[in-house]
MMTF fields as JSON, N, C-alpha, C and O atoms, coordinates in Angstrom:
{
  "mmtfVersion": "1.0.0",
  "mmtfProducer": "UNKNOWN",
  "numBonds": 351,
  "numAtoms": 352,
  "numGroups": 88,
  "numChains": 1,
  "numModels": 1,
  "chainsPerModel": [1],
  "groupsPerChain": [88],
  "chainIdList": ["A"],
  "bondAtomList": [4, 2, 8, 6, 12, 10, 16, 14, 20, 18, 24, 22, 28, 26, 32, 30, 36, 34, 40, 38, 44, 42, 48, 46, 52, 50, 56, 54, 60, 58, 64, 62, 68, 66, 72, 70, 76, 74, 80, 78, 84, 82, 88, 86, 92, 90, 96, 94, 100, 98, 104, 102, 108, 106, 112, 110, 116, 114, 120, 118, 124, 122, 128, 126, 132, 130, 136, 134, 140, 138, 144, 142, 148, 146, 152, 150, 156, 154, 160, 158, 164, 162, 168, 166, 172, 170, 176, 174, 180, 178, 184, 182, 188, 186, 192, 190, 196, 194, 200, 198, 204, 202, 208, 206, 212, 210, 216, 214, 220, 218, 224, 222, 228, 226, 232, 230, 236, 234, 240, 238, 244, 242, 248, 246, 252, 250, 256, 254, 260, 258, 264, 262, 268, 266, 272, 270, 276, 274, 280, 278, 284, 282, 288, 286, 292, 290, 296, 294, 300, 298, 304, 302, 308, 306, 312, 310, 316, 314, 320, 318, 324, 322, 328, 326, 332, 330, 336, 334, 340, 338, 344, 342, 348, 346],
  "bondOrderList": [1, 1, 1, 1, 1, 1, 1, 1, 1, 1, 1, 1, 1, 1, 1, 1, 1, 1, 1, 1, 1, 1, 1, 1, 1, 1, 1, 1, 1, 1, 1, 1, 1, 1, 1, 1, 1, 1, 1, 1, 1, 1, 1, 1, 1, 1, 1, 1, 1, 1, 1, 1, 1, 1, 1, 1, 1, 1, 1, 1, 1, 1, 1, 1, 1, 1, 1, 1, 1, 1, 1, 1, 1, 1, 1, 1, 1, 1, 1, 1, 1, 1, 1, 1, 1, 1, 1],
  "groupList": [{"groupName": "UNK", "atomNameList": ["N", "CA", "C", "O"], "elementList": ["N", "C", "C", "O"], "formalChargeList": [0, 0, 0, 0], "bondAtomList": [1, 0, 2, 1, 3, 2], "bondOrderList": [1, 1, 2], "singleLetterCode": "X", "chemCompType": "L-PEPTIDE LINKING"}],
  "groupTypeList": [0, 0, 0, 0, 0, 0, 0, 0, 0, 0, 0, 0, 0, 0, 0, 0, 0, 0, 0, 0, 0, 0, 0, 0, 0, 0, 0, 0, 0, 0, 0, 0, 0, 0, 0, 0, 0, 0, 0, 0, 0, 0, 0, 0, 0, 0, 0, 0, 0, 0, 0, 0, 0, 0, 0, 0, 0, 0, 0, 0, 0, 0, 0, 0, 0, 0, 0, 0, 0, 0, 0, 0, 0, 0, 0, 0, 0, 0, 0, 0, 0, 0, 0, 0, 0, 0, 0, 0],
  "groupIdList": [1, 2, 3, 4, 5, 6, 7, 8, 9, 10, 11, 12, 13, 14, 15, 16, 17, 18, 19, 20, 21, 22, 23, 24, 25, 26, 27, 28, 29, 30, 31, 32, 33, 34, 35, 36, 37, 38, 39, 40, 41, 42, 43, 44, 45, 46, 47, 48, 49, 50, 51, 52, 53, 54, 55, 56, 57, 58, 59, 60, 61, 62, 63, 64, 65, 66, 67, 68, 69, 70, 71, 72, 73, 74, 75, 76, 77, 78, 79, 80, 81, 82, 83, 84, 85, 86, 87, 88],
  "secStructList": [7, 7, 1, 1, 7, 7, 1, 7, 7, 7, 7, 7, 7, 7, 7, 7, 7, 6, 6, 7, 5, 7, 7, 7, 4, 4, 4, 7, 7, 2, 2, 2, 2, 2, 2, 2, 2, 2, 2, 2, 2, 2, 2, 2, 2, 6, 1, 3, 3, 7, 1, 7, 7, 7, 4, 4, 4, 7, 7, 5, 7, 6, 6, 7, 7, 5, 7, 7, 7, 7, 7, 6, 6, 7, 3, 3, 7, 7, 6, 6, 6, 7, 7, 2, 2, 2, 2, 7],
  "xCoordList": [8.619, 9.62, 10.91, 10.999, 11.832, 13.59, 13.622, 14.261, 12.752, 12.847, 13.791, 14.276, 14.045, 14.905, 15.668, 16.205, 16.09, 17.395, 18.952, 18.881, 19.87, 20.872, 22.053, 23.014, 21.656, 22.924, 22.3, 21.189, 22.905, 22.967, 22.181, 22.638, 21.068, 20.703, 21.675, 22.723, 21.656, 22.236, 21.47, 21.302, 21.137, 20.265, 20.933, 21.586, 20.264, 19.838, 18.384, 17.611, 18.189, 17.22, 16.624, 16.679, 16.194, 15.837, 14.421, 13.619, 13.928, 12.406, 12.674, 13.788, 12.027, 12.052, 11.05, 10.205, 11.32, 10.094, 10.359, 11.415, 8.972, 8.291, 8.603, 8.359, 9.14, 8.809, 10.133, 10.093, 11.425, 12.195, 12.874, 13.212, 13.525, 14.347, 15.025, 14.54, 16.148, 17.38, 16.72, 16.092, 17.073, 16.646, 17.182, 18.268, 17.13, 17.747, 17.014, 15.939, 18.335, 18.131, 16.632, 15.745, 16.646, 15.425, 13.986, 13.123, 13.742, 12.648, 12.956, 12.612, 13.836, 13.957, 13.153, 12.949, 12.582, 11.297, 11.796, 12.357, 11.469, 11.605, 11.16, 12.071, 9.91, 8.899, 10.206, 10.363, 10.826, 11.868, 12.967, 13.446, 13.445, 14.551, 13.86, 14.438, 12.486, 12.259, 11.789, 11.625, 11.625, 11.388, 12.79, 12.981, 13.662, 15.383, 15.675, 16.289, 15.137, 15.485, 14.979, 15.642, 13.687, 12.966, 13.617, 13.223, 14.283, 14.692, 15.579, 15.732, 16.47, 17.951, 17.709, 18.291, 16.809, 16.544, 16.068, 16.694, 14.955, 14.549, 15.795, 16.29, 16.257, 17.866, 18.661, 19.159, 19.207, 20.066, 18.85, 19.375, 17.99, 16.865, 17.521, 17.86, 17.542, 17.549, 18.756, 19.137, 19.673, 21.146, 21.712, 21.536, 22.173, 22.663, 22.811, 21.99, 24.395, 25.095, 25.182, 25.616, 24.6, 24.849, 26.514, 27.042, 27.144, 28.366, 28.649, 29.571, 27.271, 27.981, 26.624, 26.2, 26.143, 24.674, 25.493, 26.262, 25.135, 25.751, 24.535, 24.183, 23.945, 22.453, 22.108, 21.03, 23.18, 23.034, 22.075, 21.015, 22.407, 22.05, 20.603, 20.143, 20.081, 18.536, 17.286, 17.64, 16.588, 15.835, 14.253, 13.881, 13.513, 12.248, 11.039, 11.209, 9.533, 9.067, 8.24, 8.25, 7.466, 6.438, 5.382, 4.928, 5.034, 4.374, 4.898, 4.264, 6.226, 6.992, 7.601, 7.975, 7.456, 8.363, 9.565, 10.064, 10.251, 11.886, 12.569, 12.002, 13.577, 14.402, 15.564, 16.112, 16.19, 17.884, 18.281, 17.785, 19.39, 20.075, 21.381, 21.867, 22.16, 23.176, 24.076, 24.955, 23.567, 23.99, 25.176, 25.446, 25.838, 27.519, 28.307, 28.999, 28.106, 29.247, 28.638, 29.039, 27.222, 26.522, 27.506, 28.421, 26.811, 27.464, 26.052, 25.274, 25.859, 24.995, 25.797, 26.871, 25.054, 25.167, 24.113, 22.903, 25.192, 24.039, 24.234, 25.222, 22.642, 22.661, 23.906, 24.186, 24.534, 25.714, 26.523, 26.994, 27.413, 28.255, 28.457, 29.51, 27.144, 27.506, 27.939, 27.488, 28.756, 29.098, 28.031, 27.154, 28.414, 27.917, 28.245, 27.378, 29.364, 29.201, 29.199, 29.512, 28.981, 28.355, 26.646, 25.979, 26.304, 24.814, 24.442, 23.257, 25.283, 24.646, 25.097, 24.943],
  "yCoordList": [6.818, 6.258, 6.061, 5.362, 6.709, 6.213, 7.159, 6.968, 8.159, 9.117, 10.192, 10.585, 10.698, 11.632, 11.2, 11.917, 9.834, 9.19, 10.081, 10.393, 10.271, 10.61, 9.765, 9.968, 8.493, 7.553, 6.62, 6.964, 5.258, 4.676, 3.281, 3.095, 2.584, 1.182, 0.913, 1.392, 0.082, -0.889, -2.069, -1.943, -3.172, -4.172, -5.391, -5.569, -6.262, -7.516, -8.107, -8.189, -8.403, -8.749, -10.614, -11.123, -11.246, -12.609, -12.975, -12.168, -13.977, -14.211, -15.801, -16.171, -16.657, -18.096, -17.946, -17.058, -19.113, -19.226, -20.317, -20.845, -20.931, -22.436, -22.884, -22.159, -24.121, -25.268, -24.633, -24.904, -23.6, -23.073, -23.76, -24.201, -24.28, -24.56, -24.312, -23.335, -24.777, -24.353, -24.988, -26.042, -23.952, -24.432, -24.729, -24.277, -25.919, -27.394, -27.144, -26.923, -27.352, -27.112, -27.874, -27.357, -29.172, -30.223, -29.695, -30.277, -28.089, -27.496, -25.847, -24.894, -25.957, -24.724, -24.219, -24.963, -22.992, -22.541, -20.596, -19.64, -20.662, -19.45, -18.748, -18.138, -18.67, -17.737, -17.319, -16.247, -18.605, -18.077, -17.305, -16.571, -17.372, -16.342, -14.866, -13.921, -14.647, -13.214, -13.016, -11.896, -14.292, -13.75, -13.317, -12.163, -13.975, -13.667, -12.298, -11.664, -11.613, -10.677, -9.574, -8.625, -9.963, -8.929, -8.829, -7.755, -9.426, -9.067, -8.557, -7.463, -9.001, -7.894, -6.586, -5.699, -6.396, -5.096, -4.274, -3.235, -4.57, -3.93, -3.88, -2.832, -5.074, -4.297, -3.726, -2.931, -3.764, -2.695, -1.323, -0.212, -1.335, -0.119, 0.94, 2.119, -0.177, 0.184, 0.228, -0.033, 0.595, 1.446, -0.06, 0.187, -1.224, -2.118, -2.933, -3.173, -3.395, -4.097, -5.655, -5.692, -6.602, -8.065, -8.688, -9.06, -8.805, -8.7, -10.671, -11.461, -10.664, -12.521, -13.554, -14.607, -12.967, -13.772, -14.981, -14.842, -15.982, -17.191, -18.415, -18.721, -19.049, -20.28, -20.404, -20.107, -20.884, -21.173, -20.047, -20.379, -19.203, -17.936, -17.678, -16.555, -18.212, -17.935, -18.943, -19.024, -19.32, -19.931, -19.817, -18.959, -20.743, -20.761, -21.802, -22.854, -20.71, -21.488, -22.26, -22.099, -23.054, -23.684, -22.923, -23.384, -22.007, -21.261, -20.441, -20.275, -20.123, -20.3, -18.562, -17.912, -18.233, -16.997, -17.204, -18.247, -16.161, -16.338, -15.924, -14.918, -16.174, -15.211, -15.206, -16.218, -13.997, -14.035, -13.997, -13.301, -14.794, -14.503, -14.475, -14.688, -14.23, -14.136, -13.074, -13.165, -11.84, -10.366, -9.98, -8.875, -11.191, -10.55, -9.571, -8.704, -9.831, -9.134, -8.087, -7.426, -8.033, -6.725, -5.617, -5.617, -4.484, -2.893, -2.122, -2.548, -0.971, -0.019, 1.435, 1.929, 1.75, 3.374, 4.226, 4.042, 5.785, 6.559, 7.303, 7.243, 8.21, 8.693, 9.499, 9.903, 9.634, 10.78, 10.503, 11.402, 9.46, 9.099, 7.335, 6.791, 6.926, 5.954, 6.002, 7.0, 5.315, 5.809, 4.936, 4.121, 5.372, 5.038, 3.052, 2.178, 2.918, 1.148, 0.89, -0.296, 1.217, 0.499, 0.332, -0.681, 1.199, 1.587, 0.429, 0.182, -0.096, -1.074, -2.268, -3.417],
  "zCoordList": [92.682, 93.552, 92.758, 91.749, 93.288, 92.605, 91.168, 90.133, 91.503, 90.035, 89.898, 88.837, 91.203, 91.691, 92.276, 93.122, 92.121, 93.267, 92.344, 91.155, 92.976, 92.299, 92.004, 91.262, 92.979, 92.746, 91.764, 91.361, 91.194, 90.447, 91.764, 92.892, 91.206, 91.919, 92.401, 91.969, 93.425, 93.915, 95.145, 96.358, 94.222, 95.353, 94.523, 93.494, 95.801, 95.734, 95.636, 96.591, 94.68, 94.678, 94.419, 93.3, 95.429, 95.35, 95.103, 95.573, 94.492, 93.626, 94.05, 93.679, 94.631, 94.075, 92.947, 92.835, 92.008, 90.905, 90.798, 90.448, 91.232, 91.245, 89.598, 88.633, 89.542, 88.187, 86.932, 85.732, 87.728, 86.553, 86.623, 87.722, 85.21, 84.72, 83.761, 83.19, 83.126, 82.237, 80.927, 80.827, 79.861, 78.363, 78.144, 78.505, 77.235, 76.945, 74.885, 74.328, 74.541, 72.863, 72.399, 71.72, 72.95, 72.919, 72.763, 72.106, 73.688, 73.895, 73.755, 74.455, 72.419, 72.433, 71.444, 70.485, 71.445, 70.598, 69.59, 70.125, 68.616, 68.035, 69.261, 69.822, 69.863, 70.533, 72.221, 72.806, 72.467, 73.585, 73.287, 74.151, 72.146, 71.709, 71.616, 72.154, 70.857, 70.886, 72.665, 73.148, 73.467, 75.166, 75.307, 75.69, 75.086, 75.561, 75.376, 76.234, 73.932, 72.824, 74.044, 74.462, 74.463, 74.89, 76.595, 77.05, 77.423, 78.353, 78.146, 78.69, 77.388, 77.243, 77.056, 77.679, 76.161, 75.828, 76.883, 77.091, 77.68, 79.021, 79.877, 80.292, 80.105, 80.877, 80.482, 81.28, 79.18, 78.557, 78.529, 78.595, 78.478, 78.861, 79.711, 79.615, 80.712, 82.2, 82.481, 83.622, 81.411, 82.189, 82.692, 83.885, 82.704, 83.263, 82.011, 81.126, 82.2, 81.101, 82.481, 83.632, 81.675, 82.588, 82.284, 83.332, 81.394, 81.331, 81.534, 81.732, 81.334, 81.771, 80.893, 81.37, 79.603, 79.014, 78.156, 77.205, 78.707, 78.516, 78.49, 79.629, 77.563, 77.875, 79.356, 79.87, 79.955, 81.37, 82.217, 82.747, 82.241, 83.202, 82.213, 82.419, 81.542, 80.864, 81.895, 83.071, 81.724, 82.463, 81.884, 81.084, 82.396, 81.828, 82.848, 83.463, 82.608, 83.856, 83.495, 82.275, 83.73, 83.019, 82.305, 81.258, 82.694, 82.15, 80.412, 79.37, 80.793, 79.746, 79.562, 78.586, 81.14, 81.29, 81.302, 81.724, 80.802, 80.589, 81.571, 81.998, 82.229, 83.7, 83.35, 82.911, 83.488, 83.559, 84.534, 85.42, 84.697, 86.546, 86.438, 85.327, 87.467, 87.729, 87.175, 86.318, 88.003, 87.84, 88.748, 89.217, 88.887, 89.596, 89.075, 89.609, 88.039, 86.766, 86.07, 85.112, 86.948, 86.004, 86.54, 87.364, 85.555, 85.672, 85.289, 84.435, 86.025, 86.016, 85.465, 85.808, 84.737, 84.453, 84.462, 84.601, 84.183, 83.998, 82.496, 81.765, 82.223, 81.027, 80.606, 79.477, 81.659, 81.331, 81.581, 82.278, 81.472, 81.389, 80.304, 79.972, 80.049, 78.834, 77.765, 77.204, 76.992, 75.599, 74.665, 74.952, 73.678, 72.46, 72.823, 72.836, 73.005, 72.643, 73.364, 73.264, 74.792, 75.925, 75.453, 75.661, 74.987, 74.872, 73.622, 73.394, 73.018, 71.603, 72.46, 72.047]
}
């Protein structure tokens, strides 16, 4: 599905997630920075620069999954047309 699409995504996509909240320095853990480390990377993966990663927009659930939100300011590309320092 979406393997042969020719345009670039474009959604909205909404999730509630029960018990999230904002990381607070108080409960901040080595183990959530390499969760942080590891979402950026899957979205910069995935052709999409968020353009707005700021503490606030991180999140965390009790369980102790990490969420990024607030993709207004994202930008999507494609393989052929990114440069080099969009891509780092």
């Amino acid at each position: 599905m979406f393997i042969n699409d020719t345009e670039l995504p474009s959604a909205i996509f909404i999730e509630y997630i029960l018990n999230m909240c904002q990381l607070h320095l108080d409960i901040f853990f080595k183990d959530h920075m390499t969760k942080f480390v590891q979402v950026i990377k899957a979205i910069t993966a995935a052709l999409v620069m968020h353009n707005d990663l700021k503490a606030r927009n991180f999140m965390v659930t009790s369980g102790e999954r990490v969420v990024l939100l607030d993709f207004d300011r994202a930008r999507t590309y494609n393989n052929n047309t990114i440069t080099a320092e969009q891509q780092e």
